[in-house]
C-alpha positions as CSV (number, residue, x, y, z in Angstrom):
1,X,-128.5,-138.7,136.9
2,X,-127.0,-141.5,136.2
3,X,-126.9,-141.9,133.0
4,X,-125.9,-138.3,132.9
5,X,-123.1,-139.1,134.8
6,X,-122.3,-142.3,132.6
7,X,-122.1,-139.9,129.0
8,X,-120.6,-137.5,130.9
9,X,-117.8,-140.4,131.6
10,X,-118.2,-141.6,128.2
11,X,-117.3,-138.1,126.7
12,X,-114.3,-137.5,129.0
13,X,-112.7,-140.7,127.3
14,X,-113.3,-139.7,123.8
15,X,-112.1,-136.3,124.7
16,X,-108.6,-138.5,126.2
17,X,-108.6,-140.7,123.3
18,X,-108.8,-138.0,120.5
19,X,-106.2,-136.4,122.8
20,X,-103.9,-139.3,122.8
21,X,-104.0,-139.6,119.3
22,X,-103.3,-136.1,118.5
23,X,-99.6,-137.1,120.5
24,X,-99.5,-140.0,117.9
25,X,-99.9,-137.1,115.2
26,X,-97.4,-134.6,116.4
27,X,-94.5,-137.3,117.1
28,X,-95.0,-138.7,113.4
29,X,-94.0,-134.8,112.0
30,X,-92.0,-134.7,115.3
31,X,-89.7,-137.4,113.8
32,X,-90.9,-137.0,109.7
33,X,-86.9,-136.4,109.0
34,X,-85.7,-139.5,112.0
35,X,-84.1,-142.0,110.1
36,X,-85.1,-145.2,110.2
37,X,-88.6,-144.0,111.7
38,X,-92.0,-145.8,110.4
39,X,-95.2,-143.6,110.5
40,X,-97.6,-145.0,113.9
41,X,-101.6,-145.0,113.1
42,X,-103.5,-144.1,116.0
43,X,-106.1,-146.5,117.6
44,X,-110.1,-146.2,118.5
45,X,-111.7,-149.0,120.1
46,X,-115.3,-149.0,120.4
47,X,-116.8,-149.9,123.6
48,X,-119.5,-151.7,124.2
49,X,-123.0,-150.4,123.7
50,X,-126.2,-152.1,126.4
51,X,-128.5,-150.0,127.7
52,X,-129.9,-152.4,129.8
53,X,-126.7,-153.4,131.1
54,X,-125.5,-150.2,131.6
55,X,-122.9,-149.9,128.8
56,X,-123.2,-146.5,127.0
57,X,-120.2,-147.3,124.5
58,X,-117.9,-145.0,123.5
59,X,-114.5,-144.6,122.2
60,X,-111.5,-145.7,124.0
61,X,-107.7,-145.4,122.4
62,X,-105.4,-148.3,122.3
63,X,-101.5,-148.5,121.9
64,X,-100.4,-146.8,118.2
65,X,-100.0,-148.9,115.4
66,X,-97.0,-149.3,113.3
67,X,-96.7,-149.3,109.6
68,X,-93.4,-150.9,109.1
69,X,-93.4,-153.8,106.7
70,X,-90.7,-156.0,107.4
71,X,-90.8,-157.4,103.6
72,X,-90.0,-153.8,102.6
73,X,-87.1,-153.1,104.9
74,X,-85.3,-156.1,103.7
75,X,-85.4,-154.9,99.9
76,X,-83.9,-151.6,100.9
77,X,-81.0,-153.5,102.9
78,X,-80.7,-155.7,99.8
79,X,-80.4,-152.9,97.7
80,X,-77.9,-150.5,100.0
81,X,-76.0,-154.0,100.2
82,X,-75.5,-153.8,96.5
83,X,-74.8,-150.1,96.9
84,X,-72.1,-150.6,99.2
85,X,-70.3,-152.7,97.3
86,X,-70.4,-151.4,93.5
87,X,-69.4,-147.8,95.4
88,X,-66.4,-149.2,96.9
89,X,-65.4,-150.9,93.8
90,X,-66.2,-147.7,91.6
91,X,-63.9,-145.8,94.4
92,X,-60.9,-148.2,94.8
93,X,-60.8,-148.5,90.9
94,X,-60.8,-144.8,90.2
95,X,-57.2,-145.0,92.1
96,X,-55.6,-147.0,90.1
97,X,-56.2,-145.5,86.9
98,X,-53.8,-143.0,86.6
99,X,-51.2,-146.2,86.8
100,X,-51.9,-146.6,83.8
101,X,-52.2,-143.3,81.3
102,X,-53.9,-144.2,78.2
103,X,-52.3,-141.0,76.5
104,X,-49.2,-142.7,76.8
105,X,-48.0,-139.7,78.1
106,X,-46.9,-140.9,81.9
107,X,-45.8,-144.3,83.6
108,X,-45.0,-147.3,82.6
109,X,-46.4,-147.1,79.0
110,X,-45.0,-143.3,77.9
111,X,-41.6,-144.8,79.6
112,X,-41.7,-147.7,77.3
113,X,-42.6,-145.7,74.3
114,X,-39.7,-143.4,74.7
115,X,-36.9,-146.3,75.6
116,X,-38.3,-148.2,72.4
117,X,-37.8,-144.9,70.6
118,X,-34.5,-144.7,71.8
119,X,-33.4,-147.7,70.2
120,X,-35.1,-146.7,67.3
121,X,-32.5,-143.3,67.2
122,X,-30.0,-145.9,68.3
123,X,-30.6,-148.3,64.9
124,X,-30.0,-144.7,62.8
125,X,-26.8,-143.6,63.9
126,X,-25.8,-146.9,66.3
127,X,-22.0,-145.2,66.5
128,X,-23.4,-142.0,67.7
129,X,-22.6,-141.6,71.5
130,X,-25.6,-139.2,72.4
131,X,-27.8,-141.8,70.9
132,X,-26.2,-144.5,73.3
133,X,-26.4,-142.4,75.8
134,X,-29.7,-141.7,75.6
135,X,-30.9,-146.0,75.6
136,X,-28.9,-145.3,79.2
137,X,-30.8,-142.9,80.2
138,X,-34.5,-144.4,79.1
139,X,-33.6,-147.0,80.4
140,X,-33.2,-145.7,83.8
141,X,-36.6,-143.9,83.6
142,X,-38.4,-147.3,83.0
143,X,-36.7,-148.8,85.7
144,X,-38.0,-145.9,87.9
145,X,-41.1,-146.3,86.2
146,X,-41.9,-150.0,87.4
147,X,-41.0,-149.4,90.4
148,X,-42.9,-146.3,91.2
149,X,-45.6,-148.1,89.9
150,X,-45.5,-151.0,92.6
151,X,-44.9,-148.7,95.1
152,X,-48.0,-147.1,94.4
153,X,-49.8,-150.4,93.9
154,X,-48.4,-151.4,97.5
155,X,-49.3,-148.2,98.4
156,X,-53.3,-148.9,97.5
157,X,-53.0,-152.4,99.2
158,X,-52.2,-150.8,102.3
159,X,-54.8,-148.2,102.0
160,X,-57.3,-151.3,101.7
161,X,-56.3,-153.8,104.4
162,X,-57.3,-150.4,106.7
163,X,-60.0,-150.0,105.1
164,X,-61.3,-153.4,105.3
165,X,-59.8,-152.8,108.9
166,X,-62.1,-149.7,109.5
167,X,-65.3,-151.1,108.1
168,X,-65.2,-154.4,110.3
169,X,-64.9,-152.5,113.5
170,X,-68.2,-150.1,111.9
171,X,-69.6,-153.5,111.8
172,X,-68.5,-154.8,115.2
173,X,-69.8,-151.7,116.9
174,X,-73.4,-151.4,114.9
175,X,-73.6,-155.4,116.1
176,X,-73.1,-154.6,119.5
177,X,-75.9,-151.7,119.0
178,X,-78.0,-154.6,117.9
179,X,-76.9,-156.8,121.0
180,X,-78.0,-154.1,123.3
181,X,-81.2,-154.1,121.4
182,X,-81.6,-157.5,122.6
183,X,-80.8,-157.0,125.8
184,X,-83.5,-154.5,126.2
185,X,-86.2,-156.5,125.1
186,X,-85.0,-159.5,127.3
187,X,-85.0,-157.4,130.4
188,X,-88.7,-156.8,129.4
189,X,-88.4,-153.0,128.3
190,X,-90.9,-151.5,125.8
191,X,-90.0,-151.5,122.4
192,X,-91.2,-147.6,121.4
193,X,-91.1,-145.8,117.8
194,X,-87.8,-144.4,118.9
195,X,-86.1,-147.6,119.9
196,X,-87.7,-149.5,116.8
197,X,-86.4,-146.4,114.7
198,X,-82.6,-146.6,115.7
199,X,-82.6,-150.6,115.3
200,X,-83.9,-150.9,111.6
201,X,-81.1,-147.6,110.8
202,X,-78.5,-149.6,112.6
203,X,-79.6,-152.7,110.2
204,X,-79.6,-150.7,107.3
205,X,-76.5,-148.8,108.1
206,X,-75.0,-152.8,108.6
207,X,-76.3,-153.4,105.1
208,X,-74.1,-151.0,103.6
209,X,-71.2,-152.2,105.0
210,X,-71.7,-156.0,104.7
211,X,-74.6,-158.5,103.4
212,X,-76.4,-159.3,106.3
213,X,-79.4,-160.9,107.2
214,X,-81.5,-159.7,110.0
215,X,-84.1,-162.4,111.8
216,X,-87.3,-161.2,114.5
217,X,-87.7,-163.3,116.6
218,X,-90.8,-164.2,118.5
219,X,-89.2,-162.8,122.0
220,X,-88.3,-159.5,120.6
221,X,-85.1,-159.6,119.7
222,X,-83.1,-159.9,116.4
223,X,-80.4,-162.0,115.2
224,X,-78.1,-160.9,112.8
225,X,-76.5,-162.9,110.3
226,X,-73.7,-162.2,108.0
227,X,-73.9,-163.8,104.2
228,X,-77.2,-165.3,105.6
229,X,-74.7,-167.5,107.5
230,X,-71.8,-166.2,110.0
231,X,-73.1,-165.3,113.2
232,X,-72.7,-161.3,114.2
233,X,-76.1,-161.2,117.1
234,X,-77.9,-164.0,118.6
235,X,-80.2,-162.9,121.5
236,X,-77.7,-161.4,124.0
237,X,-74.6,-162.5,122.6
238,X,-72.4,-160.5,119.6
239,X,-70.1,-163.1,117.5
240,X,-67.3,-160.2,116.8
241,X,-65.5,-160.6,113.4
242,X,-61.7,-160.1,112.5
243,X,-59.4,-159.2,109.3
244,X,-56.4,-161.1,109.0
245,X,-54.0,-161.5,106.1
246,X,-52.3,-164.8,105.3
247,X,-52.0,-167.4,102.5
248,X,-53.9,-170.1,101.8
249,X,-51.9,-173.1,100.2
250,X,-48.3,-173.3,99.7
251,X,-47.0,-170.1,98.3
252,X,-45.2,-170.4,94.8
253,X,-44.0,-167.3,95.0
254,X,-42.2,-166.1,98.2
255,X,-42.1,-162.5,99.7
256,X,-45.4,-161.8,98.2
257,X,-48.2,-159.7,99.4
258,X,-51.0,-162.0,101.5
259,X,-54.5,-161.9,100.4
260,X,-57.2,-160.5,103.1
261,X,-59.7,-162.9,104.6
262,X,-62.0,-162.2,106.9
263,X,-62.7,-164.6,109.9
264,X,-65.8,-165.2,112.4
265,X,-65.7,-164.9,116.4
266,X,-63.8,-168.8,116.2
267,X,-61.2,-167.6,113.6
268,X,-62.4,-169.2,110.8
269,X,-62.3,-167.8,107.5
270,X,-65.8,-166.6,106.0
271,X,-64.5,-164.2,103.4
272,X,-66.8,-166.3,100.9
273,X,-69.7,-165.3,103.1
274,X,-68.9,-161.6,103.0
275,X,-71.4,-161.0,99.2
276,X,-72.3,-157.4,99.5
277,X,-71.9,-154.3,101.1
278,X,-68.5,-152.3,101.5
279,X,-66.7,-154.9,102.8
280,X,-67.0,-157.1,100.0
281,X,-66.4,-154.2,97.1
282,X,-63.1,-153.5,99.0
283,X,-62.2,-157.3,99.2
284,X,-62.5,-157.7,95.2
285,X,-60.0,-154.9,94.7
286,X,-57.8,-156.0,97.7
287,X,-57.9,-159.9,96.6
288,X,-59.1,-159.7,93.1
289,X,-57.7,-156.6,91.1
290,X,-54.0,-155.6,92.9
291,X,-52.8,-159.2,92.8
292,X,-53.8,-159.6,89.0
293,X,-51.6,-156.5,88.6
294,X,-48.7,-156.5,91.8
295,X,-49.0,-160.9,92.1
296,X,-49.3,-163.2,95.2
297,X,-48.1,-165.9,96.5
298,X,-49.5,-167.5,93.6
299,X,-49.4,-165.9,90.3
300,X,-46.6,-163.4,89.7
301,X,-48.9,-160.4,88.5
302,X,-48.9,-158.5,85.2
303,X,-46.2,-155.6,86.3
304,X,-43.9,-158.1,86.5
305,X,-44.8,-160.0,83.3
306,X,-44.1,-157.1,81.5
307,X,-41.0,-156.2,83.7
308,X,-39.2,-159.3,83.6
309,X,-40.1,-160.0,79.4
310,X,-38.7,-156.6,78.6
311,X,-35.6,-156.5,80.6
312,X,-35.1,-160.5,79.7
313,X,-35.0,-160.3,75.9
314,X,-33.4,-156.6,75.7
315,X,-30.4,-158.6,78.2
316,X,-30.6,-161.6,75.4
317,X,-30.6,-159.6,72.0
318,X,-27.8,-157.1,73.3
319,X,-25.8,-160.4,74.9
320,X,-26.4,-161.9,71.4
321,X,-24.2,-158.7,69.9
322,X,-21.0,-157.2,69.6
323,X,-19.6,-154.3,71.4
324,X,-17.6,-151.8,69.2
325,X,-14.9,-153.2,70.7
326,X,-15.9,-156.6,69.6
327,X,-17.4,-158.4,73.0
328,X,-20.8,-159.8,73.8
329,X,-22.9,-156.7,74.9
330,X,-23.6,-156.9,79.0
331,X,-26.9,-157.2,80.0
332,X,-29.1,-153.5,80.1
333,X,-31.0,-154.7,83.0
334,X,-31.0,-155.6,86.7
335,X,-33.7,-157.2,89.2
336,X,-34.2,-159.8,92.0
337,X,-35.0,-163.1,90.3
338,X,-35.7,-164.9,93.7
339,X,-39.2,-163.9,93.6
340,X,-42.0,-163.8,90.0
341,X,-43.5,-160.7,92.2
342,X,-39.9,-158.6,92.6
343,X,-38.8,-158.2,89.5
344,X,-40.9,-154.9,88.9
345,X,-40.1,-153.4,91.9
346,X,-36.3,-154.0,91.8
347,X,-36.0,-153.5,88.3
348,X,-33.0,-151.0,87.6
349,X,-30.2,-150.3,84.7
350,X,-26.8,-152.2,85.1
351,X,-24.1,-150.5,87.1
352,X,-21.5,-151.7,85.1
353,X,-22.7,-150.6,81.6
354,X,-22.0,-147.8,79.7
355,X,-22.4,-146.5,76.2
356,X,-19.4,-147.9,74.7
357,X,-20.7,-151.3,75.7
358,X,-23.8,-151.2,74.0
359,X,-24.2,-154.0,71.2
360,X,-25.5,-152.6,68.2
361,X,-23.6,-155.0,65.9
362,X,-25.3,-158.7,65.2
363,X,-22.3,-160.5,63.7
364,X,-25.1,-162.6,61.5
365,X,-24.2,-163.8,59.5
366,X,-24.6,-161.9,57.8
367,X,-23.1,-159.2,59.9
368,X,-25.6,-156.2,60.5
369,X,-23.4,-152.8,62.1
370,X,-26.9,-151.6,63.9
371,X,-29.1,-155.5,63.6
372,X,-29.5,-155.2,67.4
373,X,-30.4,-151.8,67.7
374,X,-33.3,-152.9,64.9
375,X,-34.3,-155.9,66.7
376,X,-34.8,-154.1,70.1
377,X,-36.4,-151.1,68.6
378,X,-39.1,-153.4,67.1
379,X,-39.1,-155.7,70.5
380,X,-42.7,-153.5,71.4
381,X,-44.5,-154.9,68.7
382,X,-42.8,-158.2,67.9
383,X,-45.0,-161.1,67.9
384,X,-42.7,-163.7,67.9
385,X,-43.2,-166.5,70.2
386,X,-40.0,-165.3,72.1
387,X,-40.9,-161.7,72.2
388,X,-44.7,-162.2,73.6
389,X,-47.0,-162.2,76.6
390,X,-49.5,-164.8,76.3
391,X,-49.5,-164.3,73.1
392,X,-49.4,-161.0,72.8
393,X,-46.9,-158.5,72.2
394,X,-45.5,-156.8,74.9
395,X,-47.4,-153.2,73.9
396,X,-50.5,-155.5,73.2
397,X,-50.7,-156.8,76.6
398,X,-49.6,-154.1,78.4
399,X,-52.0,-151.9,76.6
400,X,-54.7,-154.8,77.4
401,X,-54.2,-154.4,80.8
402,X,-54.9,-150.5,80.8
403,X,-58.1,-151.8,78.7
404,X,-59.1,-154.1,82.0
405,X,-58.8,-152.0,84.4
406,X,-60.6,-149.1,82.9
407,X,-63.3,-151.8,82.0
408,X,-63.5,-152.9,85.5
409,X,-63.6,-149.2,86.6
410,X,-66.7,-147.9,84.2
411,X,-68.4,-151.4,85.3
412,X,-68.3,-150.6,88.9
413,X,-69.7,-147.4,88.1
414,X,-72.1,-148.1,86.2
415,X,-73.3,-150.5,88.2
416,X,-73.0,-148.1,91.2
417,X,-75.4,-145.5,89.4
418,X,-77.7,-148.4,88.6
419,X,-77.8,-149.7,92.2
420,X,-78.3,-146.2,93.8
421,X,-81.8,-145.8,91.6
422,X,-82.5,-149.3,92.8
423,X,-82.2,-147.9,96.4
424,X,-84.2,-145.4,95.4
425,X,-87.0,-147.0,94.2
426,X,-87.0,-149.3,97.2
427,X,-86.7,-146.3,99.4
428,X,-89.8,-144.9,97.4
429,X,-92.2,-147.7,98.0
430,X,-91.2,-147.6,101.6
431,X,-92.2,-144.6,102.1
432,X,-95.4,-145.1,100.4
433,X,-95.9,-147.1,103.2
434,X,-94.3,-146.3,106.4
435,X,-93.4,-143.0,105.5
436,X,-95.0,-139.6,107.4
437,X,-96.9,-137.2,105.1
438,X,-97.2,-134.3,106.7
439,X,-100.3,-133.2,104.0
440,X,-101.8,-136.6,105.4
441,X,-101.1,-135.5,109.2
442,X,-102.4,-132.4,108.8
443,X,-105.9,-133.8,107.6
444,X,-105.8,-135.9,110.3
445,X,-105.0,-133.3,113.0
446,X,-107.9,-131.6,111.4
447,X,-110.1,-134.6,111.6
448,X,-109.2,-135.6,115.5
449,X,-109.9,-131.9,116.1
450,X,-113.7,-132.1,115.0
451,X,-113.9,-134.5,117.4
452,X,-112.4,-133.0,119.8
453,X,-114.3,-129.9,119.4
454,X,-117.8,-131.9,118.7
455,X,-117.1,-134.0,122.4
456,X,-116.7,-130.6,124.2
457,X,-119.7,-129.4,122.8
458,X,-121.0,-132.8,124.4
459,X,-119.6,-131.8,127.9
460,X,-121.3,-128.5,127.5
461,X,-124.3,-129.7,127.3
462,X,-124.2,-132.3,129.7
463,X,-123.1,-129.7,132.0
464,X,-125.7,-127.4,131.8
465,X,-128.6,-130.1,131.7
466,X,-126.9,-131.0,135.3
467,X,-126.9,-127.3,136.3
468,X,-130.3,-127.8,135.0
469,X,-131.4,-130.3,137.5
470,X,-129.6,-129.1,139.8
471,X,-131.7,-126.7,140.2
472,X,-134.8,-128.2,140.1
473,X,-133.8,-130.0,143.2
C-alpha cells in the first residue's frame, strides 16, 4: 500500500506541475501584445529515483524561466535612441522650410527678386514716378519680409525650449518609475513578468527620449545613466535633470537669443552628455540650426548677413547719387545697428524718403542719368568684393542657405527612415528570442495536456488497484 500510496503522491505532483505550467502558457498569450513583456519557459525538475530509499521520482515544477536577453534589449534602446533623435530632427526641420521658398515665389527670396526688379524698371525710365514709387513700395515688402521671417524663426525657438521643456519632465517622471523599481526590490518584493515587463518599456520608452544607459545590479535594482555618464537612478535615489538657457562666454552680440543646455541634479551643464534620443535631435535644431540662421550671442546669423549687406550698400550706392533735385540720395533703409542679431528683425524703409528723393543719377564722371538705378538693379548678382557674403553674391548665399537647410532636412529624414528599419530589425531578433508565439504556445498547451491527460489515466488506475485491495481485505 505503500508504494501505492507513494505513486499515487508522485502522480498528484505531476498532475500540479503540468497544471502550473499550463498558467505559465496562458499568461504568455495572456500578455503576447504587453509591451515590454519577455516570453517565461516553464520548469520540470525531476526528482529523485531510489527504490530502496523510498524515492519514486517524479516530476516537480520550479519558478518560470525568463527569456529576456539583456544584450538584446540594449541594441533596441540603442537603436530607438537613434530613432528619437533623427525623428525630431526630420520634424523640427520640416518647419523651417517654408522660410525659405525655393520657387522664389514667397519670403525673403521672392521679396528680393521683385525689389531688385524694381530697380531694374527703375534704371529704364529712372524719371518715371510710378517706377520710383514702386522701389518704395518693394522695399517695404522686404522689410516686412525679414522681419516676418525672424519672427517666425523666434517663433520655432520658442516652440523648442518647450519642447526640450516637455521631454525632460517625460524623462524625470519615467526615472522616478525606475526609482520605484528600486525601491521594490530593496524592500525585498518579487520581481514577476509584469513588473519586469513595465521596467525594460519604461527603459526603452527613456531611450527614445534621451541616450541612456541602463546597469543591473547584483541586488535587483537598476541604475540609470544618461550619455553613459550623468546620473538619473542609483538604487533608491533619482538625480532629476533641468533645461535652462543662458550663455556661455562673453556675449559679442547683446540682446541675442541664449542657447539651451541641459543640467544634472547639481546644476551642471551635461548638454554634451545628452547624444541620442529626442532630447538631443531637438537640441541640434535649438543650438545648432536657428542660431546659424536667427544668430547668438556669438555669431550674428545669416538673416541678418543678408539684411544688413542689402540695406548697407543699397544706403551707400543711392548716398553715392544725385537726387533730381541735385542732393546726395538718403538712405532706403532703416534698422537697429546696436546688435549683429537685430538688424533683420528691425529692418524697415526710411520714413523720411520719398520718390523724389531717389538717386538715380551717378554724377561719374562721367555722369550716368539712371548709373545708380543700374548699379543697384545688378547688386543681386554682383560679385564684387563690396557687394558679397563670404564670397558670394548676395542671391548666391542666400540661395545657399535655402540649399543647407533643405540638405539638413532630407538628411534627417533619411536618416530617420534608415534608423526606424534599424529598430526594426533589432526588434525582430528580439522577438526571435523573447517574443510569445502563440503557434509555439499552442503546441505546447497541446503537449502539457498529454501529460496531463496520460497522469490522470495514472490516478485511475491507481485508484481502482486500491478499490482493488480494498476489497480483498
Amino acid at each position: 500500500m505503500g508504494s501505492l500510496f507513494g505513486n499515487l503522491n508522485a502522480s498528484a505532483n505531476a498532475l500540479a506541475a503540468f497544471q502550473r505550467s499550463l498558467s505559465v502558457a496562458q499568461n504568455n498569450v495572456s500578455n503576447a501584445s504587453t509591451a515590454g513583456y519577455a516570453k517565461q519557459l516553464p520548469t520540470l525538475n525531476a526528482l529523485p529515483f531510489d527504490l530502496q530509499s523510498g524515492l519514486l521520482g517524479g516530476v516537480q515544477s520550479g519558478a518560470p524561466q525568463s527569456t529576456r536577453d539583456e544584450f538584446l534589449e540594449q541594441g533596441v534602446r540603442y537603436q530607438t535612441g537613434l530613432l528619437g533623435n533623427y525623428q525630431a530632427q526630420a520634424q523640427s526641420l520640416s518647419g523651417l522650410e517654408p522660410i525659405f521658398d525655393v520657387t522664389g515665389q514667397t519670403g525673403i527670396l521672392a521679396s528680393l527678386n521683385s525689389l531688385f526688379q524694381s530697380f531694374s524698371n527703375w534704371s529704364t525710365n529712372p524719371d518715371s514716378a510710378a517706377a520710383r514709387q514702386d522701389v518704395l513700395t518693394k522695399a517695404q515688402d522686404l522689410g516686412a519680409s525679414f522681419q516676418q521671417t525672424m519672427s517666425v524663426l523666434s517663433s520655432a525657438t520658442d516652440s523648442l525650449d518647450n519642447k526640450i521643456g516637455s521631454t525632460v519632465d517625460q524623462i524625470n517622471s519615467l526615472a522616478a518609475q525606475v526609482q520605484a523599481y528600486n525601491v521594490r526590490q530593496a524592500q525585498g518584493a518579487a520581481t514577476d513578468s509584469g513588473l519586469d515587463a513595465h521596467l525594460h518599456d519604461t527603459l526603452e520608452q527613456l531611450s527614445s527620449l534621451a541616450g541612456i544607459t541602463a546597469r543591473f545590479e547584483d541586488d535587483g535594482s537598476v541604475t540609470l545613466l544618461l550619455g553613459g555618464q550623468t546620473p538619473l537612478v542609483i538604487g533608491q535615489h533619482q538625480y532629476s535633470i533641468s533645461a535652462a538657457n543662458f550663455d556661455t562666454g562673453v556675449p559679442v552680440n547683446p540682446n541675442a537669443r541664449p542657447t539651451a543646455h541641459i543640467l544634472d541634479a547639481n546644476g551642471q551643464d551635461v548638454t554634451a552628455n545628452v547624444s541620442s534620443g529626442t532630447l538631443a535631435g531637438l537640441l541640434t535644431v535649438r543650438d545648432s540650426v536657428l542660431p546659424g540662421l536667427q544668430g547668438d550671442s556669438q555669431q550674428a546669423g545669416a538673416i541678418n548677413l543678408i539684411a544688413k549687406k542689402v540695406a548697407d550698400r543699397v544706403n551707400q550706392l543711392l548716398a553715392s547719387g544725385l537726387t533730381p533735385g541735385g542732393q546726395p540720395g538718403p538712405a532706403l533703409f532703416n534698422y537697429n545697428g546696436s546688435s549683429a542679431v537685430m538688424t533683420a528683425r528691425s529692418l524697415s524703409i526710411n520714413p523720411s524718403i520719398t520718390t523724389d528723393t531717389l538717386a538715380a543719377l551717378d554724377p561719374g564722371p562721367p555722369q550716368v542719368a539712371n548709373g545708380i538705378a543700374l548699379a543697384l538693379s545688378g547688386l543681386g548678382q554682383s560679385k564684387a568684393g563690396t557687394d558679397t557674403i563670404n564670397g558670394q553674391s548676395i542671391q548666391d548665399f542666400l540661395n545657399g542657405q535655402t540649399q543647407i537647410l533643405g540638405q539638413q532636412s532630407a538628411t534627417a529624414s533619411a536618416d530617420q527612415n534608415v534608423a526606424q528599419q534599424a529598430v526594426a530589425q533589432a526588434q525582430a531578433l528580439r522577438a526571435q528570442v523573447s517574443g510569445v508565439s502563440l503557434d509555439e504556445e499552442a503546441i505546447r498547451v497541446m503537449e502539457l495536456q498529454r501529460g496531463y491527460q496520460s497522469m490522470s489515466k495514472m490516478i485511475s488506475v491507481i485508484n481502482g488497484l486500491a478499490d482493488t485491495l480494498m476489497q480483498m481485505v
